[in-house]
N, C-alpha and C positions, 0 to 999 in steps of 0.2 A: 473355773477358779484355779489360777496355778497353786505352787504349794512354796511355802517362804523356807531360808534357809535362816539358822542361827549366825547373829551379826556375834562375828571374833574380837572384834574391836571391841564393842558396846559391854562382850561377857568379860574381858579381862579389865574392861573402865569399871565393869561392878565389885569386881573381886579386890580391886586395887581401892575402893572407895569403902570396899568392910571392914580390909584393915585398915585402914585409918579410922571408920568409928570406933573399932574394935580397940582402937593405940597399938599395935603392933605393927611391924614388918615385912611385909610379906612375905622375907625370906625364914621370918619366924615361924614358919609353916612348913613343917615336915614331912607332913603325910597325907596324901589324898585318897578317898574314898570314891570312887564315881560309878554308877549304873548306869549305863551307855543304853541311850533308845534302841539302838540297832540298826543305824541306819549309816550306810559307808558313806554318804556325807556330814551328815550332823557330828556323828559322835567325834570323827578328827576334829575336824573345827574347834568344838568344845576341849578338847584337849589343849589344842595348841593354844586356845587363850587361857587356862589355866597354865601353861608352861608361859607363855608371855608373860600373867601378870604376876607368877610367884615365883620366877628364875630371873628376872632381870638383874640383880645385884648381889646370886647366892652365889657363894664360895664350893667350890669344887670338893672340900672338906665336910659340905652340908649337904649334900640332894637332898632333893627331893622325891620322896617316896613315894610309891602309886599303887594301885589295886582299883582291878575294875571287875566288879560284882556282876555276879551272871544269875542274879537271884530274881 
């Protein structure tokens, strides 16, 4: 059995579909929290579709914040 990789497209289609249930903007999103598997494929991936789907339209006056928990 091979071993599957996290689809970056498919995580930032998610993240972009909560805030919209949620009514917000993505850019209304300041601060990420994430616990990273450990794995030097997955966890970039996962990153950069969070930076896809909550940087596309934020102002340089707004980053977005990050933290990644080693807990």
């Amino acid at each position: 059995m091979g071993s599957s990789l996290p689809s970056a497209e498919a995580q930032a289609r998610l993240v972009r579909e909560a805030c919209i249930d949620a009514g917000i903007a993505p850019s209304q999103i300041g601060f990420v929290e994430a616990h990273g598997t450990g794995t030097a494929v997955g966890d970039p991936i996962e990153a950069h579709a969070l930076a896809a789907a909550l940087c596309e339209e934020r102002s340089t006056e707004a980053p977005l914040l990050n933290r990644v928990g080693e807990d």
